[in-house]
C-alpha positions as CSV (number, residue, x, y, z in Angstrom):
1,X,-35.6,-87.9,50.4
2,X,-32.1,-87.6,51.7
3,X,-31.2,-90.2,54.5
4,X,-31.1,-88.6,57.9
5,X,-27.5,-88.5,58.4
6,X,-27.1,-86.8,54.8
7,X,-30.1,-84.4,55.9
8,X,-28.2,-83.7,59.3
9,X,-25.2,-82.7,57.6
10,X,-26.9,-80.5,54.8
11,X,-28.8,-78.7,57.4
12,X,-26.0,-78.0,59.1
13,X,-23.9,-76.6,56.0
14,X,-27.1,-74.7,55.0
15,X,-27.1,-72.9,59.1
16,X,-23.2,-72.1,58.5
17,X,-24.8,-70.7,55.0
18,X,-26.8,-68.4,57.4
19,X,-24.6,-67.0,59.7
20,X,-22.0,-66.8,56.9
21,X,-24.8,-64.5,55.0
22,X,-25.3,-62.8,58.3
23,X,-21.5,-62.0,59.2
24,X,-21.6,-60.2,55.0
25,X,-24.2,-58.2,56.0
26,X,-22.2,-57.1,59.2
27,X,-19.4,-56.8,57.4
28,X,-21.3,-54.8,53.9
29,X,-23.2,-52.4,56.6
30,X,-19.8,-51.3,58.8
31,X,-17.7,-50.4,55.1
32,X,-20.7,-48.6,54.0
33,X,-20.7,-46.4,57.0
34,X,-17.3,-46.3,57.3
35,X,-17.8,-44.4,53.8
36,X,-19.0,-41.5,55.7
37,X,-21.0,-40.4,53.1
38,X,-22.3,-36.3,53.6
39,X,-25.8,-36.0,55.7
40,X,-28.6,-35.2,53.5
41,X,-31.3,-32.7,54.0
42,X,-33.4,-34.9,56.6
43,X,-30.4,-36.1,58.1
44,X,-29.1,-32.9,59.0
45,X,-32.5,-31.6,60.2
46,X,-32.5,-34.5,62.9
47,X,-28.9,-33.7,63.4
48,X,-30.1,-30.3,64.1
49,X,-33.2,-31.3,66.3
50,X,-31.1,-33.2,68.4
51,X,-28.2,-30.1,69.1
52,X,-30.8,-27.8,69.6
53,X,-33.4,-29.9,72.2
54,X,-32.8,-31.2,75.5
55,X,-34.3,-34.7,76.4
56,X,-37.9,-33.4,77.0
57,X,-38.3,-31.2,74.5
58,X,-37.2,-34.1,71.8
59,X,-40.5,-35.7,72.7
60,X,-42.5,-33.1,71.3
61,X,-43.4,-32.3,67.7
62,X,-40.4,-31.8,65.6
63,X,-39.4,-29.0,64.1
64,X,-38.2,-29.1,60.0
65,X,-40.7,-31.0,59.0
66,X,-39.3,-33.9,60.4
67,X,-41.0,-36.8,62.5
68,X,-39.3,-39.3,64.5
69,X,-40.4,-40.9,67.8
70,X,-39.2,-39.7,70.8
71,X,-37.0,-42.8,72.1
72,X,-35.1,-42.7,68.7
73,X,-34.4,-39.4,69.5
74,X,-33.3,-40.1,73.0
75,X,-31.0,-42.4,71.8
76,X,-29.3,-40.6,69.5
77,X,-28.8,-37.9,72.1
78,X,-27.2,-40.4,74.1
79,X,-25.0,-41.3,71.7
80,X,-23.7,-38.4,70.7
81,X,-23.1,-37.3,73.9
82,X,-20.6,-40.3,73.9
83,X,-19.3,-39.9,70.3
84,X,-20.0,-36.4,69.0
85,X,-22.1,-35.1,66.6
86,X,-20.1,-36.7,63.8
87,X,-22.0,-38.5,60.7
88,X,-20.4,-42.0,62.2
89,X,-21.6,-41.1,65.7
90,X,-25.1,-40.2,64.6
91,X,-25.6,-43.3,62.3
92,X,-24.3,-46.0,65.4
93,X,-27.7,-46.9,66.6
94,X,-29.2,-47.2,63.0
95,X,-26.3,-49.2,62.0
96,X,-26.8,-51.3,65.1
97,X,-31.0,-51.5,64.4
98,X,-29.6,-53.0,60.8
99,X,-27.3,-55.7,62.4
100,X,-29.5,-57.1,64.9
101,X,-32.5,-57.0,62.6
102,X,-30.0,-60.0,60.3
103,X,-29.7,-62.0,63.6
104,X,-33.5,-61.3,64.4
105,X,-34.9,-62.5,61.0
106,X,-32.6,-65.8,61.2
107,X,-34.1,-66.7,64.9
108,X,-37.6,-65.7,63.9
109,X,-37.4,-67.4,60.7
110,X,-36.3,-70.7,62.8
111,X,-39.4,-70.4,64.9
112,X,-41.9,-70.0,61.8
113,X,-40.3,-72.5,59.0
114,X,-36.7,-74.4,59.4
115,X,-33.4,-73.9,58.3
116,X,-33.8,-75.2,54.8
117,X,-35.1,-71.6,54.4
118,X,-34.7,-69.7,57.1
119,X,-31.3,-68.5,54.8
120,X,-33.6,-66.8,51.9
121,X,-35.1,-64.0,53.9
122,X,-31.8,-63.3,55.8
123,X,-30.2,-63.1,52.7
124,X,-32.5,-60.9,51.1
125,X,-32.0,-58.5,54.1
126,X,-28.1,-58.9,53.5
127,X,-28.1,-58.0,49.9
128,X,-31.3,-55.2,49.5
129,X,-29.6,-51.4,48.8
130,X,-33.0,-50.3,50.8
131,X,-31.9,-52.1,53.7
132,X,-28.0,-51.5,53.4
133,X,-28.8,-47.7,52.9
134,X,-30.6,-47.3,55.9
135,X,-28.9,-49.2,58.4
136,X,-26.0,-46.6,57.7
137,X,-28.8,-43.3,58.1
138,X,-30.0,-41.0,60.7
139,X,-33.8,-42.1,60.4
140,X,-35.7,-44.1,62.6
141,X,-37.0,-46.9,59.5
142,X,-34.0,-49.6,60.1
143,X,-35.3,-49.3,64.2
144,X,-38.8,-49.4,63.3
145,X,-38.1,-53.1,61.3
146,X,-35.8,-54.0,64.1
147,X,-38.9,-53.6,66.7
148,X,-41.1,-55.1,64.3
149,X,-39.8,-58.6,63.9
150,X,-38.9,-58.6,67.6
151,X,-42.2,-58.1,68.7
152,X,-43.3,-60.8,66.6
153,X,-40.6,-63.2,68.1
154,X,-41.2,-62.4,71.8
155,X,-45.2,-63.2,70.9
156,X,-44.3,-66.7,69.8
157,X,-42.0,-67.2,72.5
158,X,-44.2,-65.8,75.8
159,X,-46.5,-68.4,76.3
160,X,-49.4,-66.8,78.1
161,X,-49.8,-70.1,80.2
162,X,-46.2,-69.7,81.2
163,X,-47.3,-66.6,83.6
164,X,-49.5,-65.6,86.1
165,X,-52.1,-63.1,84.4
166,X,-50.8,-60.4,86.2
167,X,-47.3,-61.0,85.4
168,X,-48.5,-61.5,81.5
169,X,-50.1,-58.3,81.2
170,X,-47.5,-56.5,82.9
171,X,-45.1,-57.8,80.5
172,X,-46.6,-56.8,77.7
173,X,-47.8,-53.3,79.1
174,X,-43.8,-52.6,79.7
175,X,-43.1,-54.3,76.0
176,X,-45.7,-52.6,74.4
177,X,-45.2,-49.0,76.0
178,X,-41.4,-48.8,74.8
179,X,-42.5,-50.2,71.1
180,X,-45.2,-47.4,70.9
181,X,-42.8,-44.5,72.1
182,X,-39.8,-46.1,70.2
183,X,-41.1,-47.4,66.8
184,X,-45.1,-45.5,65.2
185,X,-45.4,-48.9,63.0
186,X,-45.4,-50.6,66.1
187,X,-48.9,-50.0,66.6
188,X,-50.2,-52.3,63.9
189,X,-47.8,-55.1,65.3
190,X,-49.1,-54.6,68.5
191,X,-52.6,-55.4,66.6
192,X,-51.9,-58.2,65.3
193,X,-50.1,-59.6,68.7
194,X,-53.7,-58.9,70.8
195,X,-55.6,-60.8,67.9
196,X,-52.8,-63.8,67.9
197,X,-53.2,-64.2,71.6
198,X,-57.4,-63.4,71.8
199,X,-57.6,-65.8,69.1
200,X,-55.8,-68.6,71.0
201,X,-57.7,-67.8,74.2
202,X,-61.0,-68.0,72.4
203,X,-60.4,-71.3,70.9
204,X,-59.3,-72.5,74.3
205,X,-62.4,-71.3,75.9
206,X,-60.1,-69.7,78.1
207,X,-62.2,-66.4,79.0
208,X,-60.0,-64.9,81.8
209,X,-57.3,-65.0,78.9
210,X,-59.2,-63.3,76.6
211,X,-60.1,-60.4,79.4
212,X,-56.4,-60.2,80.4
213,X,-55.6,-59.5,76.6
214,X,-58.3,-56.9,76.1
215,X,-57.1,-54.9,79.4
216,X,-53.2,-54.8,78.1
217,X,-54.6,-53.9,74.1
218,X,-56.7,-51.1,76.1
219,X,-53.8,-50.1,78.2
220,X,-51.8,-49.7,74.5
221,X,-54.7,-47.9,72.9
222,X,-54.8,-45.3,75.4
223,X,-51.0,-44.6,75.5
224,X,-51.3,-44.5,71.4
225,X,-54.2,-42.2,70.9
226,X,-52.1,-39.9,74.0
227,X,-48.9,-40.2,71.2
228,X,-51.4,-39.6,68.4
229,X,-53.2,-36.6,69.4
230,X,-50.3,-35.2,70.8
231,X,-47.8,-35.7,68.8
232,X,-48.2,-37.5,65.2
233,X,-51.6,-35.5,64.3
234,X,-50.4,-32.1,64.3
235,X,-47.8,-33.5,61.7
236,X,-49.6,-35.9,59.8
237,X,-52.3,-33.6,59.0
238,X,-49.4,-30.9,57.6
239,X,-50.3,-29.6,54.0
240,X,-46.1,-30.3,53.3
241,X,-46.5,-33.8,54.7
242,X,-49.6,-34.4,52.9
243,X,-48.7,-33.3,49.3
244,X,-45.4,-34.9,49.3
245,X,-46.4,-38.3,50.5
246,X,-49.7,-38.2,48.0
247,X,-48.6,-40.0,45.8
248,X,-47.8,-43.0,48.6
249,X,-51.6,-42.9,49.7
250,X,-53.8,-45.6,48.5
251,X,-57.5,-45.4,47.1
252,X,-59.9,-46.9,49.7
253,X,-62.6,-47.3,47.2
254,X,-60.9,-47.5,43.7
255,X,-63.3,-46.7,41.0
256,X,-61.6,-47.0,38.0
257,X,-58.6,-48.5,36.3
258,X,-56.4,-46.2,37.3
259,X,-56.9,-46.4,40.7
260,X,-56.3,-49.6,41.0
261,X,-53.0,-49.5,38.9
262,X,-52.0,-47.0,41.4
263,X,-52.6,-48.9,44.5
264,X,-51.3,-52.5,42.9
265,X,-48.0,-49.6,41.7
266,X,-47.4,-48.7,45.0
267,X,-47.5,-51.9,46.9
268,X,-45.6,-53.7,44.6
269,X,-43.0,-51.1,45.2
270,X,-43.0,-52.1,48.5
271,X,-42.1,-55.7,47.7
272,X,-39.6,-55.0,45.3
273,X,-37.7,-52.9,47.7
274,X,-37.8,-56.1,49.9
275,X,-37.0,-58.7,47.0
276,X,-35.0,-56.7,44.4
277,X,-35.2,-55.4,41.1
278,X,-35.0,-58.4,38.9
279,X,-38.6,-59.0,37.1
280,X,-38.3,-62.5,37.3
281,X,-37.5,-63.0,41.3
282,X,-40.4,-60.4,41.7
283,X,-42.8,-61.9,39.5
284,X,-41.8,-65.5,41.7
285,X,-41.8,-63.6,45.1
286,X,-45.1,-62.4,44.7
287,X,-46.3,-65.8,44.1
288,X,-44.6,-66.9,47.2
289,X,-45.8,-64.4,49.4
290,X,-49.5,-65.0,48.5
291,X,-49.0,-68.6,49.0
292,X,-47.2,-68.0,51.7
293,X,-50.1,-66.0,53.6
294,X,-53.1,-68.3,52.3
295,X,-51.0,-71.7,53.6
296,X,-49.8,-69.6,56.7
297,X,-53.2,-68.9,57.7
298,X,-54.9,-72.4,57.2
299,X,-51.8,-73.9,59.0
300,X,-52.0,-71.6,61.9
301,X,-54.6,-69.2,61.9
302,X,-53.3,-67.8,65.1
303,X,-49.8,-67.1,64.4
304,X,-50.7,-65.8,60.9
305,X,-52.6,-63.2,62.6
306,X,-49.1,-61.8,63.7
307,X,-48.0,-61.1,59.9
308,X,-51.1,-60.8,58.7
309,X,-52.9,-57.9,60.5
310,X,-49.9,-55.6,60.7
311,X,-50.2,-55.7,56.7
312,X,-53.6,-55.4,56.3
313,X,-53.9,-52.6,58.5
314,X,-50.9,-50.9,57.4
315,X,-53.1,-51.0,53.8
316,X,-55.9,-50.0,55.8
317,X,-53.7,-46.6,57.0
318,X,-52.7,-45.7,53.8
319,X,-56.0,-45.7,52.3
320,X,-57.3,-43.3,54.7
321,X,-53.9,-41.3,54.3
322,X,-52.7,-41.5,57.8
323,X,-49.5,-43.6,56.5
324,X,-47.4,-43.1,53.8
325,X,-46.1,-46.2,51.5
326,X,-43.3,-44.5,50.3
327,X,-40.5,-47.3,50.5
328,X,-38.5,-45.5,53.4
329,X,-41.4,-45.0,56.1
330,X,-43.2,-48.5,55.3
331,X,-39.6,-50.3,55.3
332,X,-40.8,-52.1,58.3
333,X,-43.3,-53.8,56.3
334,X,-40.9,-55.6,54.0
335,X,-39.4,-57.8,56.4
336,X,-43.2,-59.0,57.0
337,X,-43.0,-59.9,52.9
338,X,-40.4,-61.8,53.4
339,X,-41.5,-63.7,56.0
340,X,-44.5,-64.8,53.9
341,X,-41.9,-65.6,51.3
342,X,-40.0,-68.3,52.9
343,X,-43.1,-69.7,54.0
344,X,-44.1,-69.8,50.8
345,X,-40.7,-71.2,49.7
346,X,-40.9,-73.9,52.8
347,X,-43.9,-75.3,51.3
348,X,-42.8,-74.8,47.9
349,X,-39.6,-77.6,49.2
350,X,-42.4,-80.0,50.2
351,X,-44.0,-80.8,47.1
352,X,-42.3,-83.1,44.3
353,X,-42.8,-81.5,41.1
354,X,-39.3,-81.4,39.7
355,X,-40.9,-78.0,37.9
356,X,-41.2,-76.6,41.0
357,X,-37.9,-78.4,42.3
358,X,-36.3,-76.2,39.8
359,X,-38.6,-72.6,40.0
360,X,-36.6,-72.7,43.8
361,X,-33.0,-73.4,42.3
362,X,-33.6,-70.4,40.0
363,X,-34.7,-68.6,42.9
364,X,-30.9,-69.5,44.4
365,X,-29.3,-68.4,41.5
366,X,-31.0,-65.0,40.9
367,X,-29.7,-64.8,45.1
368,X,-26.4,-65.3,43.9
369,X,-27.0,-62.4,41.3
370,X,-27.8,-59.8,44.2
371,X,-24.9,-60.7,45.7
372,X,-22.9,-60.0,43.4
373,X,-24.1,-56.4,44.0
374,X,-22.8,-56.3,47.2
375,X,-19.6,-55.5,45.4
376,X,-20.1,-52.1,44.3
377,X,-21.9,-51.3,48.0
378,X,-18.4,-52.0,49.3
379,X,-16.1,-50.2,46.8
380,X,-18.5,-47.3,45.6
381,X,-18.9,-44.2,47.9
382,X,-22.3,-43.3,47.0
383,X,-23.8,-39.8,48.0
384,X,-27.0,-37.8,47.0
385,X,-25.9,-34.5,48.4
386,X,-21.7,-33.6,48.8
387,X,-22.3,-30.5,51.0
388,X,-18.2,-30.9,52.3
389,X,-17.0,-31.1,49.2
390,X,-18.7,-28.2,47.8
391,X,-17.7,-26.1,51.5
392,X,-14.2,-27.4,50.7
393,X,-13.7,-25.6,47.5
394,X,-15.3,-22.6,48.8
395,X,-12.8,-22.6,51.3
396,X,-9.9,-23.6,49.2
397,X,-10.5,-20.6,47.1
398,X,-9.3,-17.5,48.9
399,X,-11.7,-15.5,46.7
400,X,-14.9,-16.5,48.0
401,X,-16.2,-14.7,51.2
402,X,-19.5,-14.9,53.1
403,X,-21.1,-12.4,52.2
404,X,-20.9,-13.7,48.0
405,X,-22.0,-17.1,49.0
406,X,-25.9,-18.0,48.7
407,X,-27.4,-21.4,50.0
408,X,-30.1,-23.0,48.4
409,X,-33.0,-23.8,50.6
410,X,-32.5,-27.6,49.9
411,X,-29.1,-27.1,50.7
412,X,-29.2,-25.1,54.2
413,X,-30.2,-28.1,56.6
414,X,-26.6,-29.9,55.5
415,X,-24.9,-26.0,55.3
416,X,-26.0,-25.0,58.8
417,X,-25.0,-28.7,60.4
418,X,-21.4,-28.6,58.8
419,X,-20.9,-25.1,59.7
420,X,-22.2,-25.2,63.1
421,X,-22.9,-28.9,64.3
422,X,-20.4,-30.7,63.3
423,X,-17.2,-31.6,65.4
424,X,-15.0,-29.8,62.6
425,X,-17.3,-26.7,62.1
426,X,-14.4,-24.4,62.8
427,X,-12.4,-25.6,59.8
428,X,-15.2,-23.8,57.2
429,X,-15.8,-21.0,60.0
430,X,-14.7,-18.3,57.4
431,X,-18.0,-19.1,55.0
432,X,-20.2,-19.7,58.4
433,X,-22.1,-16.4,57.9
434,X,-23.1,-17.2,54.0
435,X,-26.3,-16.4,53.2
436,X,-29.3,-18.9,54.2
437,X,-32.4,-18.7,51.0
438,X,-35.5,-19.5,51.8
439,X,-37.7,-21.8,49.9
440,X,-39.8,-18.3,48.1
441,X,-36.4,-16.5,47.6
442,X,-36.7,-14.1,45.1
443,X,-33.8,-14.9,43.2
444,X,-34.5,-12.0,40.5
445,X,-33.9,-10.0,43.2
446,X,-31.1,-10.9,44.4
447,X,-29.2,-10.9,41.2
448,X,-30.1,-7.2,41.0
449,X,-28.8,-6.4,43.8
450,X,-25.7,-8.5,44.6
451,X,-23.5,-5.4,43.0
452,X,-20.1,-8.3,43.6
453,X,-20.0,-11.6,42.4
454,X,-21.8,-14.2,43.7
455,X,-21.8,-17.6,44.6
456,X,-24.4,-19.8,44.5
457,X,-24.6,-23.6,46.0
458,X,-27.2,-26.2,45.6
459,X,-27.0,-30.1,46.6
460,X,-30.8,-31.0,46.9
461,X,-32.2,-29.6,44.0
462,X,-34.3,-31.5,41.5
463,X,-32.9,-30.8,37.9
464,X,-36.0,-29.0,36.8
465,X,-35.7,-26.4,39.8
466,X,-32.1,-26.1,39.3
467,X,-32.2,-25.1,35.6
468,X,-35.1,-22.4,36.8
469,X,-32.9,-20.8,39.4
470,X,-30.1,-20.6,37.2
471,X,-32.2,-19.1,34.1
472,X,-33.1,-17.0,36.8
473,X,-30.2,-15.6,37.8
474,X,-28.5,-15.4,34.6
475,X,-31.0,-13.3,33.2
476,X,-28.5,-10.4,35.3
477,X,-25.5,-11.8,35.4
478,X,-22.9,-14.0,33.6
479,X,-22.1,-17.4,35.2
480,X,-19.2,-19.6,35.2
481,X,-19.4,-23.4,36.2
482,X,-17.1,-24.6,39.3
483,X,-18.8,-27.9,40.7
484,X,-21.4,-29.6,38.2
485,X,-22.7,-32.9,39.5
486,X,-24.5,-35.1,41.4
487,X,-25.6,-34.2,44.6
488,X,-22.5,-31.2,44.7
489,X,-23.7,-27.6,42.7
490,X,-21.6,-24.3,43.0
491,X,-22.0,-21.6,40.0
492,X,-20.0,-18.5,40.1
493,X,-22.1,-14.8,38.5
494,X,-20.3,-12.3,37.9
């Protein structure tokens, strides 16, 4: 064991460590927006939510098959009101969500293990593309983890003693209330924070506690089955929402093999978003977080209850397919992982087996190996769809008019916010009035009877429906290649 001065000074170098890792991640997230890379299709639908609604109206259902709650949506209304409907303007309060969820982690972490540790998860926020990508993107997920971990720092650090019982429940009733209508995942957090503080009144006998906490998690209840029924159920029960998130569902009662390769596929998903890519540090951070959960809970039941039920009845969601798994909406649930993790890794430091000793330095040198990724985050623009560029060429060439130019419905959310939304619309106004297709065009149809040549432009198309449209269309007419790649498609027919 080192002596305590040596142990002072290494805990110290290992906190500059931390905020070192923290300013990166600052740093990696403002370069990455800075990028300015195009909106893509549910991007632009918010984008286009937000121009079209006034403040009221943005706390109804959305329309374009979107979903995101309605003080997300306030904000971002407020922010472009301040700095425009530009990609950089619409992306500031994610990018902000993705900053203070690095300094949150680090303060939580300090609470729940030490400094020795409290670096790993931090890190693993600072280097994970899942969590870079969507602290620079117009989608509530980066909020929705920033609300999480706050929640569960504020419960640790309001001591129900240190209030009257009126003043505790109104507390929570005003912190609760703006988690529900800011953050849907909040919901199971607030869970697990009414069973961390029932189970600390129970074991203290304390029964006026335990009343005050059942009033406040009745006061949430009612305002969440309000934004339920209202709100979330006449989207979650959509036939589009349903069959595209299927696959993210879990099996409540899985019968076979299958079934249970599916629901072990899709959680584990989950955690490698959170851990990275690398077989070996997920294979080692799986063992962690179990061991971190099962240690958690017989060290402090109550507190484990904070991490612990959010989880369980996130699971619990899925399998009745009321929440979806896939990575992006359950993002907030992989900061929770991590937590477990360096836990996990806390105790791991304790023990003396030098085999163990050295599973943890391995676990610092596969760190080092995501970082090294960082460096292609900073340097490399990367886009999924390249509407500009593809509105740019049009324009560029003096040969392509309006009426010629066909959008494909994956396409026209990004189409109709650079051409009418955004602050340099008027610089492609000549294309403006190009034709919007629908998601049944008939595009045998059209290629009949476009008598001129045509232009046709895809950016969210998956390959096997962009060969089909283009079979399609060439069955009539001959086409000529002008923009062939990721993310950017524009075919000339003549």
């Amino acid at each position: 064991m080192l002596p305590s001065l040596q142990e002072k000074y290494f805990n110290k170098l290992l906190q500059y460590f931390a905020f070192a890792l923290i300013l990166l991640g600052i740093v990696v997230r403002i370069v990455v927006l800075i990028h300015n890379r195009d909106l893509i299709i549910d991007e632009a639908n918010i984008a286009r939510n937000v121009f079209e609604r006034g403040f009221v109206d943005l706390a109804k259902p959305l329309s374009y098959e979107q979903y995101a709650p309605p003080v997300f949506m306030w904000v971002l209304k407020i922010m472009t009101a301040f700095f425009g409907f530009s990609e950089l303007g619409l992306r500031l309060y994610p990018l902000l969500s993705g900053v203070c969820l690095l300094v949150m982690m680090y303060l939580l972490m300090k609470e729940l293990t030490s400094i020795k540790t409290a670096w790993y998860p931090v890190g693993m926020l600072v280097v994970s593309y899942t969590m870079i990508r969507y602290s620079t993107e117009v989608k509530q997920y980066m909020c929705d983890a920033l609300i999480v971990l706050s929640l569960i720092y504020l419960a640790i650090k309001i001591e129900m003693g240190s209030f009257s019982k009126t003043r505790f429940f109104f507390i929570w009733f005003i912190i609760g209330s703006i988690a529900i209508w800011s953050s849907m995942p909040s919901v199971f957090l607030l869970s697990g924070i009414g069973a961390f503080y029932f189970f600390k009144a129970i074991g203290e006998k304390n029964w006026k506690n335990a009343g005050v906490i059942v009033g406040v998690s009745f006061a949430w209840l009612l305002q969440f089955a309000f934004y339920y029924f209202t709100i979330l159920k006449p989207q979650i029960d959509s036939n589009y929402l349903q069959n595209y998130h299927q696959e993210y569902f879990l099996f409540a009662t899985p019968s076979n093999k299958g079934e249970w390769i599916h629901n072990f596929t899709v959680v584990n998903d989950l955690i490698k978003h959170a851990v990275g890519f690398n077989h070996y540090v997920n294979v080692i951070n799986i063992i962690l977080i179990f061991s971190g959960a099962v240690l958690f809970f017989l060290r402090s039941k109550a507190k484990s209850l904070l991490i612990l039920v959010p989880i369980v009845l996130t699971l619990i969601a899925a399998a009745l397919n009321q929440f979806s798994l896939i990575p992006r909406v359950a993002i907030f649930i992989m900061p929770l992982f991590l937590v477990l993790a360096c836990i996990g890794l806390e105790e791991l430091m304790k023990l003396k087996w030098v085999a163990l000793k050295l599973g943890t330095v391995a676990m610092g040198t596969a760190f080092i190996y995501y970082l090294s990724d960082i460096k292609q985050q900073l340097t490399e623009k990367t886009e999924s769809e390249k509407m500009s560029k593809a509105m740019n060429y049009l324009m560029d060439s003096t040969q392509y008019l309006a009426p010629q130019i066909f959008i494909h419905n994956g396409a026209r959310p990004a189409f109709i916010y650079y051409s009418q939304i955004h602050p340099d619309q008027n610089k492609w106004a000549r294309i403006r009035e190009a034709h919007l297709l629908s998601w049944d065009a008939n595009y045998d149809s059209i290629a009949v009877h476009q008598d001129s040549n045509m232009v046709l432009v895809l950016t969210n198309a998956y390959e096997e429906d962009l060969k089909k449209t283009r079979a399609t269309i060439e069955k009539y007419k001959t086409g000529t290649t002008k923009i062939d790649e990721y993310g950017c498609h524009v075919f000339l027919y003549r």
